[in-house]
PyMOL Python script that loads the backbone (N, CA, C, O; Angstrom):
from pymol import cmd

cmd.read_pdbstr("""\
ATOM      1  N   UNK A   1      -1.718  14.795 -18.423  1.00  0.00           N
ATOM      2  CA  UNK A   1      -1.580  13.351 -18.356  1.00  0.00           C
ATOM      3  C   UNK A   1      -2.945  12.766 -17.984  1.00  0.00           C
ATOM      4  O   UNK A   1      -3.550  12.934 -16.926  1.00  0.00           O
ATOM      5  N   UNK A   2      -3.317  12.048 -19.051  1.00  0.00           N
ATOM      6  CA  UNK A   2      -4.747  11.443 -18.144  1.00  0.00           C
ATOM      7  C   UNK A   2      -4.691  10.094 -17.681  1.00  0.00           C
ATOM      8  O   UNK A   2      -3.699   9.370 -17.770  1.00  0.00           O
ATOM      9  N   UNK A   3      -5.987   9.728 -17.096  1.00  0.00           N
ATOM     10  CA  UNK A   3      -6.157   8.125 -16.064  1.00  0.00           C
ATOM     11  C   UNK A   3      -4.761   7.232 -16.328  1.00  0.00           C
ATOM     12  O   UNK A   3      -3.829   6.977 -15.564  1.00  0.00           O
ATOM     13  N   UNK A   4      -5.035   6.815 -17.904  1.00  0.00           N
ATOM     14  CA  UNK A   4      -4.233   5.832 -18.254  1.00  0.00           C
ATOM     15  C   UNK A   4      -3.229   5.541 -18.209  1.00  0.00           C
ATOM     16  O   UNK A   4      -2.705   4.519 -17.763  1.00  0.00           O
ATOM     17  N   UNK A   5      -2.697   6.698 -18.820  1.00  0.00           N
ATOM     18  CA  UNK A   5      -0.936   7.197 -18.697  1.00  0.00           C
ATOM     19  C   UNK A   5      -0.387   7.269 -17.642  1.00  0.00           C
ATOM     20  O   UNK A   5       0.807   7.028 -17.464  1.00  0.00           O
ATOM     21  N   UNK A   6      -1.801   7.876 -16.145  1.00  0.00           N
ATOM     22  CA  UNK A   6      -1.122   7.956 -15.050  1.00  0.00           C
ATOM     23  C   UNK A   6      -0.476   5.991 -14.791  1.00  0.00           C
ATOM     24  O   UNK A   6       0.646   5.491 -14.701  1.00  0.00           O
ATOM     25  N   UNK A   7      -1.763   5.479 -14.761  1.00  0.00           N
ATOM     26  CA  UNK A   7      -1.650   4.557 -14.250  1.00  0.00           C
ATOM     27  C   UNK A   7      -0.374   3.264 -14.372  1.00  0.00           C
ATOM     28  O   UNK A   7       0.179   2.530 -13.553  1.00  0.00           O
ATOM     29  N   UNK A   8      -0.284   3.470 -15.876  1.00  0.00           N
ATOM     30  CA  UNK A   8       0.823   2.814 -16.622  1.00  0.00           C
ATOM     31  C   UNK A   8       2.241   3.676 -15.948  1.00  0.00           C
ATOM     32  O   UNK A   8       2.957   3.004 -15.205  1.00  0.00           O
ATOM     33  N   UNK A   9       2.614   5.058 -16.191  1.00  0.00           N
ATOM     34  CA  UNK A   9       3.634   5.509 -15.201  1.00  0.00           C
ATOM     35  C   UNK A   9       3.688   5.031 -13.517  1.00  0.00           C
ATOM     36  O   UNK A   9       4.767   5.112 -12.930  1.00  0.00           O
ATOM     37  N   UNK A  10       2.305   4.471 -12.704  1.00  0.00           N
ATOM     38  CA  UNK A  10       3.275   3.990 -11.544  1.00  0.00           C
ATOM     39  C   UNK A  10       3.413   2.875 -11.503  1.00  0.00           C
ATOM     40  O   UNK A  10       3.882   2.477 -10.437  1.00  0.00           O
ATOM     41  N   UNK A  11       3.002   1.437 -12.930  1.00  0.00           N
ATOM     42  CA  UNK A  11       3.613   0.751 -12.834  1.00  0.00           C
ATOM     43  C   UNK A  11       4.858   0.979 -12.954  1.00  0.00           C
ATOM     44  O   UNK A  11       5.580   0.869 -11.963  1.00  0.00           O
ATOM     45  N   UNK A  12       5.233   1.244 -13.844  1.00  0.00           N
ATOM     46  CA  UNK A  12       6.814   1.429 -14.505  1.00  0.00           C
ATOM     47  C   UNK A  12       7.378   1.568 -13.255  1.00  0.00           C
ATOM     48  O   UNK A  12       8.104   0.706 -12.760  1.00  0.00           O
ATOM     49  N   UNK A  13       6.974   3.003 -12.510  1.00  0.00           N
ATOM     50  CA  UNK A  13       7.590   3.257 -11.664  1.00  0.00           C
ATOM     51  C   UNK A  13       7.968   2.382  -9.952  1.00  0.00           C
ATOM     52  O   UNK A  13       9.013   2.433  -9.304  1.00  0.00           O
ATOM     53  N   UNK A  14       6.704   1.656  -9.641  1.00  0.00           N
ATOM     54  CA  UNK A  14       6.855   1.065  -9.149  1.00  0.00           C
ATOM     55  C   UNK A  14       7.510  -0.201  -9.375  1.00  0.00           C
ATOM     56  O   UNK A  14       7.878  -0.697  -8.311  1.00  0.00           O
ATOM     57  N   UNK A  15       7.812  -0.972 -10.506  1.00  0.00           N
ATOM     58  CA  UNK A  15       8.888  -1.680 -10.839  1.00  0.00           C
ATOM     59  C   UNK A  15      10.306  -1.722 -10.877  1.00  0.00           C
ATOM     60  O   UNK A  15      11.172  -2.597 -10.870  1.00  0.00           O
ATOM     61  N   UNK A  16      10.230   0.143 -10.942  1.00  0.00           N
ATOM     62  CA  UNK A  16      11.342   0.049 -10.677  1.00  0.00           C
ATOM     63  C   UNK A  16      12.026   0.518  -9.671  1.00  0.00           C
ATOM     64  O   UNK A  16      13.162   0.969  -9.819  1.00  0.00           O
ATOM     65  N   UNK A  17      11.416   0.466  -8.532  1.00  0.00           N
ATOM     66  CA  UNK A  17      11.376   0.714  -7.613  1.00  0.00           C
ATOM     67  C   UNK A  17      11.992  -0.413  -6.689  1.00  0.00           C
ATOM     68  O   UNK A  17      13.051  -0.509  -6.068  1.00  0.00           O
ATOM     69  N   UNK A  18      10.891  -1.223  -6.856  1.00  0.00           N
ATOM     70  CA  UNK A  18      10.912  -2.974  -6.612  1.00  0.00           C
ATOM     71  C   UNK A  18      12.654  -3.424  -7.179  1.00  0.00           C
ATOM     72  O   UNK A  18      13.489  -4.139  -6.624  1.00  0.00           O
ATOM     73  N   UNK A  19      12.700  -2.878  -8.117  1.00  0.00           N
ATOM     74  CA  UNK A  19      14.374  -3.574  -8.561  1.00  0.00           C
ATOM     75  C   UNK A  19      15.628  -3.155  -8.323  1.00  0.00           C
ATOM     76  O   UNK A  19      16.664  -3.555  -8.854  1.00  0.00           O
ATOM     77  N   UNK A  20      15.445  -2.096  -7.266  1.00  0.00           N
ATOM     78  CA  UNK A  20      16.330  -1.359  -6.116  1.00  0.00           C
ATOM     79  C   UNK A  20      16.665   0.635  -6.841  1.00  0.00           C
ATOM     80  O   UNK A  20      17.437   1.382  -6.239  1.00  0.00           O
ATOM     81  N   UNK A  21      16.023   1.016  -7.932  1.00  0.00           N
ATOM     82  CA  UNK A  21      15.906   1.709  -8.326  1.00  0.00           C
ATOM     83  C   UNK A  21      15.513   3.509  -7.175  1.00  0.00           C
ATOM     84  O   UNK A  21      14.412   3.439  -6.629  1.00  0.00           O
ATOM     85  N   UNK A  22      16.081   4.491  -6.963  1.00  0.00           N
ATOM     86  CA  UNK A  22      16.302   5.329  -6.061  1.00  0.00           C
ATOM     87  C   UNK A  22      14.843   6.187  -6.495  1.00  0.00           C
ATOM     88  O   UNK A  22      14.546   6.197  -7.689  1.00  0.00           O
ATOM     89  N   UNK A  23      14.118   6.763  -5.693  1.00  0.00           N
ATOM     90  CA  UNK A  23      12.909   7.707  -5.531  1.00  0.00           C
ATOM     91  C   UNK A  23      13.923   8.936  -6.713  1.00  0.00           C
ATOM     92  O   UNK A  23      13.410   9.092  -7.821  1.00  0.00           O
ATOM     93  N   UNK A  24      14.840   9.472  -6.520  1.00  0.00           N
ATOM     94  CA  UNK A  24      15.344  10.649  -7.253  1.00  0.00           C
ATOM     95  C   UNK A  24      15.566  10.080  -8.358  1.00  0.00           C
ATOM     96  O   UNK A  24      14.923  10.548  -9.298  1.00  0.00           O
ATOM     97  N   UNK A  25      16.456   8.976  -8.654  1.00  0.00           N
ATOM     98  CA  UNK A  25      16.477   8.000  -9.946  1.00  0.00           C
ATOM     99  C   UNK A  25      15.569   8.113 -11.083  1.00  0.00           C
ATOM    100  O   UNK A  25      15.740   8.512 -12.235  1.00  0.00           O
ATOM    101  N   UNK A  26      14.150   7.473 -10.204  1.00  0.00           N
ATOM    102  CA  UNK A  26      13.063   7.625 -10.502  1.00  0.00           C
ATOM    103  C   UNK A  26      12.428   8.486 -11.270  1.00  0.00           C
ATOM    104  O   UNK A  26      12.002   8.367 -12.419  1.00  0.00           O
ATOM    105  N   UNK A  27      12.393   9.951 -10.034  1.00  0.00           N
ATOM    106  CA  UNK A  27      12.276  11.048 -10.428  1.00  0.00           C
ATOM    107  C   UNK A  27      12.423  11.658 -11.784  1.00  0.00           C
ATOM    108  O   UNK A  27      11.525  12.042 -12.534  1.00  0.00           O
ATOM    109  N   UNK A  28      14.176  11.687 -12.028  1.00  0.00           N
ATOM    110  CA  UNK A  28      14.626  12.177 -12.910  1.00  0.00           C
ATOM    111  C   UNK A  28      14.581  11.445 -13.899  1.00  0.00           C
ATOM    112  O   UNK A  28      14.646  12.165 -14.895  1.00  0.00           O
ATOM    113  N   UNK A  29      14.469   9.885 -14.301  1.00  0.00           N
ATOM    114  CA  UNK A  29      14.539   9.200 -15.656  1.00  0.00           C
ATOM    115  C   UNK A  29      13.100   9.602 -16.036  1.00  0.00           C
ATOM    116  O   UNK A  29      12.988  10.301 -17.044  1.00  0.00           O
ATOM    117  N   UNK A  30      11.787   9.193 -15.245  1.00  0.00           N
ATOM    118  CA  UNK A  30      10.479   9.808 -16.061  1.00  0.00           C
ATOM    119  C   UNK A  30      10.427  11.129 -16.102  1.00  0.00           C
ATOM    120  O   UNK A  30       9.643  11.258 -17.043  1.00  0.00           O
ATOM    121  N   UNK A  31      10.762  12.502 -15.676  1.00  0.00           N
ATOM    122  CA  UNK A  31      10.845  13.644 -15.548  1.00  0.00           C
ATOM    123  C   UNK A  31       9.622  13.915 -14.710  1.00  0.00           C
ATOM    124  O   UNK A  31       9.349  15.071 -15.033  1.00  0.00           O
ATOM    125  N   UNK A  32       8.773  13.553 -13.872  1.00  0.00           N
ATOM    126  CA  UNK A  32       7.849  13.647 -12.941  1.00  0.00           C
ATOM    127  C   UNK A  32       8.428  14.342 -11.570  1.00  0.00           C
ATOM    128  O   UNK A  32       9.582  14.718 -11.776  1.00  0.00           O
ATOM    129  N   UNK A  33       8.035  14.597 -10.384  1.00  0.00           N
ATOM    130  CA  UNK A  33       8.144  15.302  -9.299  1.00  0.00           C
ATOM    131  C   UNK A  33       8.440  14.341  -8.457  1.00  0.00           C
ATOM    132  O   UNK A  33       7.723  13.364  -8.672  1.00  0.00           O
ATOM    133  N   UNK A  34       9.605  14.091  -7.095  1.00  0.00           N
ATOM    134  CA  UNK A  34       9.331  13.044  -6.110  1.00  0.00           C
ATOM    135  C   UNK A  34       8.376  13.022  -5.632  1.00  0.00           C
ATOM    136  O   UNK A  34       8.550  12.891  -4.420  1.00  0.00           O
ATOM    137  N   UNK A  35       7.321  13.079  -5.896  1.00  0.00           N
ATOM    138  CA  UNK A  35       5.988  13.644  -4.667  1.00  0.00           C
ATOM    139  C   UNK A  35       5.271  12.322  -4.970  1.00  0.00           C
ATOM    140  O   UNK A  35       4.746  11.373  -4.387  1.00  0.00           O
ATOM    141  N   UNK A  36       5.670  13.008  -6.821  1.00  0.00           N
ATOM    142  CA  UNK A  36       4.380  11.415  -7.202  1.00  0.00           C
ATOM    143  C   UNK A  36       5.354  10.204  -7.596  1.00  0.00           C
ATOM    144  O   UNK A  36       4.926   9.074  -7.832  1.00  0.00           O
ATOM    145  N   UNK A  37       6.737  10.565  -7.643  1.00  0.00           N
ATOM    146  CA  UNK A  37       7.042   8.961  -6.815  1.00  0.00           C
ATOM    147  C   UNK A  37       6.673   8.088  -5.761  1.00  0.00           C
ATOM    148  O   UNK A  37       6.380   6.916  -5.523  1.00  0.00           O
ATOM    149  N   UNK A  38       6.811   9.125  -5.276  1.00  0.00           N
ATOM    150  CA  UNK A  38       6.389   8.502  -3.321  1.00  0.00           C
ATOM    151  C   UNK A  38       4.737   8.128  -3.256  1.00  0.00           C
ATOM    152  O   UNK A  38       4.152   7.285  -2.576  1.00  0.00           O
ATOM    153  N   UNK A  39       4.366   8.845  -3.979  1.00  0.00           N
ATOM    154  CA  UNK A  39       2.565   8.463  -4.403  1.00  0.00           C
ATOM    155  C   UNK A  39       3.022   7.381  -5.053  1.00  0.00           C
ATOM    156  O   UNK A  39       3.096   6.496  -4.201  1.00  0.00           O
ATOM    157  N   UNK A  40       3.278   7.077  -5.815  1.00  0.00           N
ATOM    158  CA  UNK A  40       3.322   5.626  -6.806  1.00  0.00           C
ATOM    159  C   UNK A  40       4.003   4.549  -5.604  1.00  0.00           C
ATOM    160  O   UNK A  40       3.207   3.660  -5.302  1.00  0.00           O
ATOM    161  N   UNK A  41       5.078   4.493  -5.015  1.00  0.00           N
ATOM    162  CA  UNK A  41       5.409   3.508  -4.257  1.00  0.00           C
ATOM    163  C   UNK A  41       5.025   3.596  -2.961  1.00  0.00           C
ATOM    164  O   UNK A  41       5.629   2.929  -2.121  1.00  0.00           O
ATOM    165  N   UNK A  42       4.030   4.376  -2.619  1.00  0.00           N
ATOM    166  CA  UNK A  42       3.252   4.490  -1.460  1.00  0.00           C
ATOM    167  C   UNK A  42       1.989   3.159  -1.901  1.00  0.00           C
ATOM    168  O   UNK A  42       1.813   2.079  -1.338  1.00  0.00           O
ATOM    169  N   UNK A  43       1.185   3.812  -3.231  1.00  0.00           N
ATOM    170  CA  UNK A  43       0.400   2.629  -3.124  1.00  0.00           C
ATOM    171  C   UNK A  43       0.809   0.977  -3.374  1.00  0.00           C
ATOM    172  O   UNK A  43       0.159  -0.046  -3.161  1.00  0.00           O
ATOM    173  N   UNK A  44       2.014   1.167  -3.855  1.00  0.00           N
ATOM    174  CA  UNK A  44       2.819  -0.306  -4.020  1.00  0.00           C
ATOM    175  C   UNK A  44       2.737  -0.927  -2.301  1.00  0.00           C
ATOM    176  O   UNK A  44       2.648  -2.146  -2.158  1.00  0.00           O
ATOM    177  N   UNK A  45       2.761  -0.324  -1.472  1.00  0.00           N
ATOM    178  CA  UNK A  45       3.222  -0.815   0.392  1.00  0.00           C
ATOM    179  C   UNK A  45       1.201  -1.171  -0.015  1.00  0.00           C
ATOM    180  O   UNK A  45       0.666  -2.277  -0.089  1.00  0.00           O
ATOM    181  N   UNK A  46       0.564   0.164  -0.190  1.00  0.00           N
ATOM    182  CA  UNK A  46      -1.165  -0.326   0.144  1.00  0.00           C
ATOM    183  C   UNK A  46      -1.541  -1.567  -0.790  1.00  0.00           C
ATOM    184  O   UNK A  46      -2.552  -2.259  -0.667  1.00  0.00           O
ATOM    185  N   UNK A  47      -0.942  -1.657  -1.361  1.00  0.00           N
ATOM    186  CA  UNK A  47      -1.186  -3.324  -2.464  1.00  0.00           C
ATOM    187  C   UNK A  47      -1.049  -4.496  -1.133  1.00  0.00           C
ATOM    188  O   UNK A  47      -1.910  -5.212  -0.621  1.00  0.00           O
ATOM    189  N   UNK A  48       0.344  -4.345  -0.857  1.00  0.00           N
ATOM    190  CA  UNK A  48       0.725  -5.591  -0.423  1.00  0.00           C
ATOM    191  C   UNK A  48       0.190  -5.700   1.201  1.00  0.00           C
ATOM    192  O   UNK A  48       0.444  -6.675   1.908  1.00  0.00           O
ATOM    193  N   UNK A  49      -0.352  -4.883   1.514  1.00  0.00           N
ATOM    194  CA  UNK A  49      -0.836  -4.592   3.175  1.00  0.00           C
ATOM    195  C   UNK A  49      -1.934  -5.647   3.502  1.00  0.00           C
ATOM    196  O   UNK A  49      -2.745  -5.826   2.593  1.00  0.00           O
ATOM    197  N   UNK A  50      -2.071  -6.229   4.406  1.00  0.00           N
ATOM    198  CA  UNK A  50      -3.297  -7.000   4.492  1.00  0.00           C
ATOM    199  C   UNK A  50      -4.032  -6.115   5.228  1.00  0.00           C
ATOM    200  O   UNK A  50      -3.500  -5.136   5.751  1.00  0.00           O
ATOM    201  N   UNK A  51      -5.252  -6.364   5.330  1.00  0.00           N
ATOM    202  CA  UNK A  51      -6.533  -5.250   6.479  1.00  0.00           C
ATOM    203  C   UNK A  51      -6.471  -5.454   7.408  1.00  0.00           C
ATOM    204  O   UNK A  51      -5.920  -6.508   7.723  1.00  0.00           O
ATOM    205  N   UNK A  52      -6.934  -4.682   8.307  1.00  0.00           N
ATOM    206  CA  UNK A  52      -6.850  -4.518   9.578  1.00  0.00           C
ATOM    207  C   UNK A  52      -8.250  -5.835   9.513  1.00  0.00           C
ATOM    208  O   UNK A  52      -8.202  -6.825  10.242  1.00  0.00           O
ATOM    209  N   UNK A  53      -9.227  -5.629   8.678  1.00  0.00           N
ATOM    210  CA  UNK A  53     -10.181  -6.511   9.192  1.00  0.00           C
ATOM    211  C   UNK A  53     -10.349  -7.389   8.631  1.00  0.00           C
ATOM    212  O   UNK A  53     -11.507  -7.565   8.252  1.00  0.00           O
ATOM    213  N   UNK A  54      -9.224  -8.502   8.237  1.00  0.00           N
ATOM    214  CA  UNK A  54      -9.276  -9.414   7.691  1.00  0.00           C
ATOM    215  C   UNK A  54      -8.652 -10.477   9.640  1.00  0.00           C
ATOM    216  O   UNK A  54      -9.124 -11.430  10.260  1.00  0.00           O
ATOM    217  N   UNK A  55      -7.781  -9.808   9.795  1.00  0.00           N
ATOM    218  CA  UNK A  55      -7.462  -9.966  11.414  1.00  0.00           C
ATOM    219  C   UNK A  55      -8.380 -10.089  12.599  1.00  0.00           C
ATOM    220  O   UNK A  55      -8.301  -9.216  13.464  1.00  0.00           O
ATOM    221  N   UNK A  56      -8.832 -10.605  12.671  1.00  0.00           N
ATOM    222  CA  UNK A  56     -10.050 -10.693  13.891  1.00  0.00           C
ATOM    223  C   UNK A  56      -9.421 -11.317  15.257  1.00  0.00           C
ATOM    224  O   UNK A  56      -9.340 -12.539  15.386  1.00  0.00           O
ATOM    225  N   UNK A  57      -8.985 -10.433  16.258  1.00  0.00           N
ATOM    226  CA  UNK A  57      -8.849 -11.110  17.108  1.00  0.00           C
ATOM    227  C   UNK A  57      -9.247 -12.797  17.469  1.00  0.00           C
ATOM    228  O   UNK A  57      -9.931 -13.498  16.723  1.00  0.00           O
ATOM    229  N   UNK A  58      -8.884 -13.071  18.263  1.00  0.00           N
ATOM    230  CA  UNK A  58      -9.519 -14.684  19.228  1.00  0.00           C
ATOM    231  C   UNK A  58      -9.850 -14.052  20.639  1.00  0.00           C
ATOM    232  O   UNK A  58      -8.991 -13.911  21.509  1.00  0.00           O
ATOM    233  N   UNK A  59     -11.140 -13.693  20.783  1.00  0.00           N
ATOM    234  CA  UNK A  59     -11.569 -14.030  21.914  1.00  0.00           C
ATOM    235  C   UNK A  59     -11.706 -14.715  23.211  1.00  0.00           C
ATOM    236  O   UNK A  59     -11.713 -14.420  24.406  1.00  0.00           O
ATOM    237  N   UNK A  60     -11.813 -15.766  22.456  1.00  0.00           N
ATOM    238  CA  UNK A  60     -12.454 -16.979  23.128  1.00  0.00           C
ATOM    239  C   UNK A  60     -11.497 -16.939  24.505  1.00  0.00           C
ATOM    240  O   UNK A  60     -10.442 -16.307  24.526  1.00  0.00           O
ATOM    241  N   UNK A  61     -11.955 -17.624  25.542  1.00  0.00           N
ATOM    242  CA  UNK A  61     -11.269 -17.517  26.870  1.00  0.00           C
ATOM    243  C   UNK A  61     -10.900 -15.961  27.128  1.00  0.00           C
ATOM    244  O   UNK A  61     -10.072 -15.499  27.912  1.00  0.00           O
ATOM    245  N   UNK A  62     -11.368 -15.602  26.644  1.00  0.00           N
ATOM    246  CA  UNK A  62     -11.544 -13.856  27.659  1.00  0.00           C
ATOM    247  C   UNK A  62     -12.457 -13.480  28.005  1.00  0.00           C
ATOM    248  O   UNK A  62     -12.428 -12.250  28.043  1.00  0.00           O
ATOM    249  N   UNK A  63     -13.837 -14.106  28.480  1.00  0.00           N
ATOM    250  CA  UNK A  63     -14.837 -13.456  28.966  1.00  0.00           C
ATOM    251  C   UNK A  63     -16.133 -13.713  27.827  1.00  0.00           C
ATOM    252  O   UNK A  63     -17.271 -14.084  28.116  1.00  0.00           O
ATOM    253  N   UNK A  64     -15.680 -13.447  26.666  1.00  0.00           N
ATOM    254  CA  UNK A  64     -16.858 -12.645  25.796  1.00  0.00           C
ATOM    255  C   UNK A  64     -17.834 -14.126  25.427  1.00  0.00           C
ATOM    256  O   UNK A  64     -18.724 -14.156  24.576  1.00  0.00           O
ATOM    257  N   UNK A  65     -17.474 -15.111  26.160  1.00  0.00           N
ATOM    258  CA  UNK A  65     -18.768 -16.043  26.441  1.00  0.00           C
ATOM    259  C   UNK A  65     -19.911 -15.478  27.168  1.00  0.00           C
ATOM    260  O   UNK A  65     -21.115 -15.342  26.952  1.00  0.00           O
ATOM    261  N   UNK A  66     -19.200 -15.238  27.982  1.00  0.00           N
ATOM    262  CA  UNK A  66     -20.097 -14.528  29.906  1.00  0.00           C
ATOM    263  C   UNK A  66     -20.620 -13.458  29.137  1.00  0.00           C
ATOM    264  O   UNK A  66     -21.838 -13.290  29.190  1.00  0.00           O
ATOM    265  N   UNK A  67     -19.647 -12.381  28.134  1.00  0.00           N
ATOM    266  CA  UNK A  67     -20.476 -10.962  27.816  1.00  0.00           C
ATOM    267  C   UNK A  67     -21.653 -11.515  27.489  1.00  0.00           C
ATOM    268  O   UNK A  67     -22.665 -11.479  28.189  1.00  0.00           O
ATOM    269  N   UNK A  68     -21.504 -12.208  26.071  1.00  0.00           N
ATOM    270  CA  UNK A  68     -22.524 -12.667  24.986  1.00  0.00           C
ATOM    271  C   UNK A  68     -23.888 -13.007  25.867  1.00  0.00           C
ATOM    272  O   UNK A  68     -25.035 -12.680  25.565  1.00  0.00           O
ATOM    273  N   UNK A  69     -23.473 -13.726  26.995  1.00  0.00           N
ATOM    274  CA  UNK A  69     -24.507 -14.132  27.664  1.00  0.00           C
ATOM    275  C   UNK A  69     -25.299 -13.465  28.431  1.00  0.00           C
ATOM    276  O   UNK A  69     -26.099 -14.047  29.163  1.00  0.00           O
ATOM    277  N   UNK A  70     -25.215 -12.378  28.390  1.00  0.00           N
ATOM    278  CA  UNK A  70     -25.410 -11.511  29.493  1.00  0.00           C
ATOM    279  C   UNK A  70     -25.089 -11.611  30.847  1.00  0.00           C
ATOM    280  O   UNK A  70     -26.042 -11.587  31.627  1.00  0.00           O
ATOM    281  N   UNK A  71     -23.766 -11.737  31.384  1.00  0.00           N
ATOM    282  CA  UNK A  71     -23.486 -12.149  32.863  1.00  0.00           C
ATOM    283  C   UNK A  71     -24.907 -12.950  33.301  1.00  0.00           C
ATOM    284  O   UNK A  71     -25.029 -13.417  34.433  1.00  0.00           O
TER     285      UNK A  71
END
""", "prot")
cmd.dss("prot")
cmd.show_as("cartoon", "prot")
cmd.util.cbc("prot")
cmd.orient("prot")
């Protein structure tokens, strides 16, 4: 199976996933392994994840005036 084909199989798969469709379901209608189901709707969760560093704490009023400043 190369790049393409992969890629196009975890849409599919992840669609149908999304439409209440079972990991074994899955499995068995494309004839693939659960492994790389769970790979395909694993990266479906890393799609929709926001970053850790898009999140930046708020500081402010904890000190890190005084840090910045050097006490």
């Amino acid at each position: 199976m190369d790049r393409r084909q992969k890629v196009e199989l975890f849409e599919v798969i992840r669609r149908g996933y999304a439409a209440g469709e079972t990991i074994q379901g899955l499995s068995k209608k494309h004839g693939v392994h659960r492994r790389m189901v769970r790979q395909a709707v694993g990266t479906l969760f890393l799609l929709n994840e926001k970053r850790w560093y898009e999140k930046r704490p708020d500081w402010s009023g904890h000190g890190a005036d005084r840090a910045d400043a050097g006490l």
